[in-house]
C-alpha positions as CSV (number, residue, x, y, z in Angstrom):
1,X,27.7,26.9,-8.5
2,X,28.9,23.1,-9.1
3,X,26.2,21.4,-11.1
4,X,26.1,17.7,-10.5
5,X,24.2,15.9,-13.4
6,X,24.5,12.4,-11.4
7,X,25.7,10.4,-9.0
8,X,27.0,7.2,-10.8
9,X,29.9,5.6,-9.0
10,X,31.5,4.6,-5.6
11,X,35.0,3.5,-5.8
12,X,37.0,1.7,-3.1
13,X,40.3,0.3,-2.8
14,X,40.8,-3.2,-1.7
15,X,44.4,-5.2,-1.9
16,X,42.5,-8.3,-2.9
17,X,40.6,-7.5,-5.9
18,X,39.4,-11.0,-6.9
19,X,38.2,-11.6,-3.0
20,X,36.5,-8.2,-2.8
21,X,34.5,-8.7,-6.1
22,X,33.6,-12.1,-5.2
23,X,32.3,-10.6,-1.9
24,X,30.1,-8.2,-3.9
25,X,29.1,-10.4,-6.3
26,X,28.3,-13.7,-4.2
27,X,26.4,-11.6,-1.3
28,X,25.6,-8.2,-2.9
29,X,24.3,-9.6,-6.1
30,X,26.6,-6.8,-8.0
31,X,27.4,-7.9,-11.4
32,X,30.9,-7.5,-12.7
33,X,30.5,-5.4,-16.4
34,X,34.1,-4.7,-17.0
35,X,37.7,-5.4,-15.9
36,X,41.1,-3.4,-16.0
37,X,44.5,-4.3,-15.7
38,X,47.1,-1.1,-16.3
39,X,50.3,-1.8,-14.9
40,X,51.9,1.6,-16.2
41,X,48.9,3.7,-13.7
42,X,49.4,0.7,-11.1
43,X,46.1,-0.1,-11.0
44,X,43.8,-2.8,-11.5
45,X,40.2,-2.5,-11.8
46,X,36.4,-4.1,-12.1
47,X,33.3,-2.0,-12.6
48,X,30.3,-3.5,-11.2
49,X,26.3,-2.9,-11.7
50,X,24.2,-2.5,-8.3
51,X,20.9,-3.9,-8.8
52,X,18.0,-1.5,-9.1
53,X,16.9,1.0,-11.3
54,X,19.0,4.1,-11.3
55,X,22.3,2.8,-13.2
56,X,24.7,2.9,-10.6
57,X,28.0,1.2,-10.2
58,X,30.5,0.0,-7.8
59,X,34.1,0.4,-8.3
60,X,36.9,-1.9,-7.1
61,X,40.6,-0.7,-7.3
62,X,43.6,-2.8,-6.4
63,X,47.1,-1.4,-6.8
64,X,49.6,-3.1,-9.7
65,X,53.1,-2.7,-8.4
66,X,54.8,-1.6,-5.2
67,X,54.6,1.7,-6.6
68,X,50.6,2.1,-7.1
69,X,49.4,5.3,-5.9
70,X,46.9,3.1,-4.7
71,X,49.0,0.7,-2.6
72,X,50.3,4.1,-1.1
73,X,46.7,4.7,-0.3
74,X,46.5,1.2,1.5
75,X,49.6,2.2,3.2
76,X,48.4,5.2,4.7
77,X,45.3,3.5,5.9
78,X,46.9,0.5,7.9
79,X,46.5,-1.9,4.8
80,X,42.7,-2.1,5.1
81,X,40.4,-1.2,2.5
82,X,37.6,1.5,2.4
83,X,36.3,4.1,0.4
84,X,38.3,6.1,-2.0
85,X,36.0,8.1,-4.2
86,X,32.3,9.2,-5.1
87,X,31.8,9.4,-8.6
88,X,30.1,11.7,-10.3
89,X,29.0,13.4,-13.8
90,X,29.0,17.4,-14.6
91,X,27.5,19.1,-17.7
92,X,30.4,21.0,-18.1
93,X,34.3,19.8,-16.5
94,X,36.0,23.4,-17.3
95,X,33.2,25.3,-15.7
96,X,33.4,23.1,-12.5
97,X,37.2,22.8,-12.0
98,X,36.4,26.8,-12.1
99,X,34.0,26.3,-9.1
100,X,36.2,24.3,-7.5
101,X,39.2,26.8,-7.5
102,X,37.2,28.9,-6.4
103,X,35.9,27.9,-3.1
104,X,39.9,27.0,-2.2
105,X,39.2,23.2,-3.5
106,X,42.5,21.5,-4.2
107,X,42.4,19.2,-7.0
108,X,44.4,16.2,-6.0
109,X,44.4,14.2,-9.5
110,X,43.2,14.5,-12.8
111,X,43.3,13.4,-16.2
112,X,43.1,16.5,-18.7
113,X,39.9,17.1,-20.5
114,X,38.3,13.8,-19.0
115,X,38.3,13.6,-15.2
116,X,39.3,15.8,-12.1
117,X,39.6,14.5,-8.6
118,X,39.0,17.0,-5.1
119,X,37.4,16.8,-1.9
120,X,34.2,18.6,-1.6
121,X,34.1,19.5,2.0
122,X,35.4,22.7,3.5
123,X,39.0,22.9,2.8
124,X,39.8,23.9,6.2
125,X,38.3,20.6,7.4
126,X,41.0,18.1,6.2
127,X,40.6,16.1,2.9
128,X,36.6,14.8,3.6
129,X,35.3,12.9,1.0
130,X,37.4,12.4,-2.0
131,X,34.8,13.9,-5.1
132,X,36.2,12.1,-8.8
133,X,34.5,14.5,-11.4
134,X,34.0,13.6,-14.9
135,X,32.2,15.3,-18.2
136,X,29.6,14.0,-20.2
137,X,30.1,10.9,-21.7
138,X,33.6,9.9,-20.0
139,X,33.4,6.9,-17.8
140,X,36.9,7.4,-16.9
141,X,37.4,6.0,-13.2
142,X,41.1,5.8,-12.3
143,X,43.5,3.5,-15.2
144,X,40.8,2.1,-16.9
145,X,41.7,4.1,-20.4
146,X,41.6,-0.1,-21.5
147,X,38.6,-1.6,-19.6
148,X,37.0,-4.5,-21.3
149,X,33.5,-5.9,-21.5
150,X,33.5,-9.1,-19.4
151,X,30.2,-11.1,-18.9
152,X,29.0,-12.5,-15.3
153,X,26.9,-15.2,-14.2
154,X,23.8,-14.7,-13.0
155,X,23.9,-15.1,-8.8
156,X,23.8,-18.7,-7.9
157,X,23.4,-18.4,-4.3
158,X,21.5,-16.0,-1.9
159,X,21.8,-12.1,-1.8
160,X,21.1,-8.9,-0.3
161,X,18.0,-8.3,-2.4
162,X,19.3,-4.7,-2.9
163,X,16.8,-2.3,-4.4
164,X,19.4,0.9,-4.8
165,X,21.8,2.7,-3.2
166,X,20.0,5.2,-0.8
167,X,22.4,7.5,0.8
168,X,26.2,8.0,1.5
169,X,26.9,9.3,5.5
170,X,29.6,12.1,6.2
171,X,31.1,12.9,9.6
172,X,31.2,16.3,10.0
173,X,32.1,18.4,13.2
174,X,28.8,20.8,12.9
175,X,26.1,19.5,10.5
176,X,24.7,22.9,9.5
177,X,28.1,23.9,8.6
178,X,28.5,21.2,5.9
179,X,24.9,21.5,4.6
180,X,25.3,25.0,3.9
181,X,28.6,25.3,2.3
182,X,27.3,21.8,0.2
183,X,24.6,24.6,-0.6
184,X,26.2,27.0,-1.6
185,X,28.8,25.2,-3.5
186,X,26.6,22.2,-5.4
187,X,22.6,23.2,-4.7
188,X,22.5,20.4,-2.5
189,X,19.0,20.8,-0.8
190,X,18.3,20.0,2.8
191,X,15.2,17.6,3.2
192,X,15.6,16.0,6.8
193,X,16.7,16.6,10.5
194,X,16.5,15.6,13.8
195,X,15.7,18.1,16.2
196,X,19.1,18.9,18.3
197,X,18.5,16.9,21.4
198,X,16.2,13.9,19.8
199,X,19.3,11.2,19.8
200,X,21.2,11.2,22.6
201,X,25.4,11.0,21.1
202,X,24.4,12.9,17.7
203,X,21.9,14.5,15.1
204,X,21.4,14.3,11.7
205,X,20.7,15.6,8.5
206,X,19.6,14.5,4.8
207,X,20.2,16.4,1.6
208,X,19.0,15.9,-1.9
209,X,21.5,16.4,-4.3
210,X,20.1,17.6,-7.6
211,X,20.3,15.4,-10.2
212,X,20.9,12.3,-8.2
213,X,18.7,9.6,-6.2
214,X,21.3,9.2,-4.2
215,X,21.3,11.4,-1.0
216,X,24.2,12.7,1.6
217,X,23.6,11.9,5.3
218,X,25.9,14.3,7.9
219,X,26.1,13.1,11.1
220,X,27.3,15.5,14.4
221,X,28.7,14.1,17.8
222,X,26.5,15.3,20.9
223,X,27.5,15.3,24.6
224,X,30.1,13.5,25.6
225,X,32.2,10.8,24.2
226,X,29.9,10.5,21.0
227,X,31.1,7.6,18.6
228,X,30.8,10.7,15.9
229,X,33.5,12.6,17.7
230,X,36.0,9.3,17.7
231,X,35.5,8.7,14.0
232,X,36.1,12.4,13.7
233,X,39.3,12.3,15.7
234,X,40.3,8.8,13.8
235,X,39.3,9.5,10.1
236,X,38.5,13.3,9.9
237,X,35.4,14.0,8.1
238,X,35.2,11.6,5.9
239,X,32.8,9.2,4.5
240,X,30.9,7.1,7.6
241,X,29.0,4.7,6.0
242,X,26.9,3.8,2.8
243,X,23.5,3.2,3.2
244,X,21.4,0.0,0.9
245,X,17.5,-0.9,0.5
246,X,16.7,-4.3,-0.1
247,X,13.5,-5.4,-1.2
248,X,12.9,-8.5,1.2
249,X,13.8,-8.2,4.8
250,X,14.2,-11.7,5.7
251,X,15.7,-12.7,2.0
252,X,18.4,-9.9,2.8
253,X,19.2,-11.3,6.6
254,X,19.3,-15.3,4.7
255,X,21.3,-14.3,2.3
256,X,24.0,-12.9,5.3
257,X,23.8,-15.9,6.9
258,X,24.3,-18.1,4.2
259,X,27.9,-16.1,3.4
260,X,28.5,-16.5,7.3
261,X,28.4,-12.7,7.2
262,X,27.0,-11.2,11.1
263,X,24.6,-8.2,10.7
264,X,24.6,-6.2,14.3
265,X,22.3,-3.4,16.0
266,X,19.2,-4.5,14.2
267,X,16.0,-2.1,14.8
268,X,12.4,-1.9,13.8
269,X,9.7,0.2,14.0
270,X,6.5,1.4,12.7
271,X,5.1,4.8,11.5
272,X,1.6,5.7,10.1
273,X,0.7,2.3,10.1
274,X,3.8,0.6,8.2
275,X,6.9,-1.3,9.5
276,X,10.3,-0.4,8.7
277,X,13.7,-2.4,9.7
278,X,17.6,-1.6,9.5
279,X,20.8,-3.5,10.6
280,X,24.4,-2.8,9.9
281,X,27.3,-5.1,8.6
282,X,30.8,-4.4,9.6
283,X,33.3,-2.8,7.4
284,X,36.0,-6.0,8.2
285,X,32.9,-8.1,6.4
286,X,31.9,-5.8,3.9
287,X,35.4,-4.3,2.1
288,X,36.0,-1.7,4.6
289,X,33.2,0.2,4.3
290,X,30.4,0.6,7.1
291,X,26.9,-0.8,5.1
292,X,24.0,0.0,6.5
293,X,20.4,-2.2,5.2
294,X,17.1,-0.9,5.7
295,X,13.7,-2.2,4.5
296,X,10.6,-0.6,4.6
297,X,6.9,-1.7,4.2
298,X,5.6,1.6,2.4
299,X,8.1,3.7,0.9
300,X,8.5,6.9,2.7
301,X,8.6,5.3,6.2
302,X,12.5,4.7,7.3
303,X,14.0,7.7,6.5
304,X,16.9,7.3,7.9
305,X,18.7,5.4,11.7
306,X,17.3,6.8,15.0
307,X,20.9,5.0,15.9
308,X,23.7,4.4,14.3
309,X,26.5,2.2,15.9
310,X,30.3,2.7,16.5
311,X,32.5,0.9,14.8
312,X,35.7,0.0,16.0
């Protein structure tokens, strides 16, 4: 079995490095703690911290030359930015590159003795969600072998508020399919469902992942003309959105209109006694990724969206 020590990265690609961080740094409150520029892997770079508790970064990569792997990436994806990789730490590289090869996972790139990259989903699925492994101690992301240290200002302005990162969302044809072969292949424990006619266009389900606070959401098309089936037939099954807590509800929704950043499909609710909110910001306002904010009163109480919106 693949054993997952942490969670400690998400990386996307953006072709504007310098606007994306100021993005995530202005209304995110991420703080930059180092930079990269390696023009012979075609890639430049900045690592930054996402406020909370649990240590976790976020990972901007911008390709260095017409012949970055990474503008080919852009290339293949219309020029628009997104999601590139989940980052994460293993006890022991050899032994999962083993695990890996054998459950038919291609590895698509490595870096020998430090870092391995594959999709975790079932191979016969497409490529899913692109998976960088990386031993103990290696915070190796992708031609950063020269990251510096750079100091950032504290936030000036207003942001999210964000607490942690709660949960990254798959699309995936059949959602019991992907939670037992993430099972069988990584331990990942189920926690969560809705029952199979509760939302109308899809259900849901929530894993634990041992050895991380941050949970995996897959989400299944139901009836007819679900907006899980289009993102399935547009972007196979990959990643759908990435999922934030912030700590004050109406701090978080100032801070969005401050950066003249819309939030849409806002809902609220209360169980046992305690309110809970969520809204959504669009991935053309939020690097292309799909973010999703929730707050809740008492922890416990939003576990996760009774809707969540297509996105065009």
């Amino acid at each position: 079995m693949l054993r997952i020590y942490r969670i400690d990265h998400v990386a996307a690609v953006a072709p504007d490095l310098d606007k994306q961080v100021a993005l995530l740094e202005g209304l995110f409150g991420f703080r930059r703690t180092h930079a990269w520029d390696n023009p012979s892997a075609g890639v430049r770079g900045v690592r930054l911290q996402v406020p909370g508790t649990a240590a976790h970064t976020w990972v901007v990569l911008a390709p260095s030359g017409a012949d970055s792997s990474l503008q080919a990436w852009l290339d293949e994806h219309g020029g628009r930015p997104g999601l590139h990789h989940v980052g994460a730490e293993v006890p022991d590289l050899d032994a999962a590159v083993t695990v890996l090869e054998g459950h038919g996972l291609k590895i698509t790139d490595s870096a020998p003795g430090r870092w391995v990259e594959a999709s975790l989903s079932p191979p016969e699925h497409g490529p899913g969600v692109l998976w960088r492994l990386r031993g103990p101690g290696n915070l190796a992301m992708l031609g950063d072998e020269d990251a510096q240290p750079v100091s950032a200002p504290e936030p000036t302005g207003r942001v999210l508020g964000i607490r942690n990162i709660d949960h990254i969302c798959q699309a995936f044809h059949d959602r019991d399919e992907l939670a037992d072969w993430y099972t069988e292949l990584a331990g990942f424990v189920q926690v969560w469902r809705t029952a199979d006619d509760e939302i109308p266009d899809m259900a849901d389900l929530v894993l634990n992942i041992p050895g991380s606070s941050i949970c995996w959401e897959v989400i299944t098309g139901r009836g007819e003309d679900s907006f899980v089936d289009k993102f399935l037939a547009r972007s196979g099954a990959a990643a759908h959105h990435v999922t934030f807590e912030v700590a004050d509800w109406d701090a978080a929704l100032a801070a969005c209109a401050a950066h003249d950043v819309p939030t849409f499909d806002d809902e609220e609710g209360v169980k046992d006694g305690a309110a809970w909110k969520h809204t959504f910001i669009h991935p053309k306002h939020a690097g292309g990724v799909l973010v999703q904010l929730f707050w809740e009163e008492r922890p416990g109480v939003w576990v996760r969206s009774d809707k969540i919106p297509p996105v065009n």
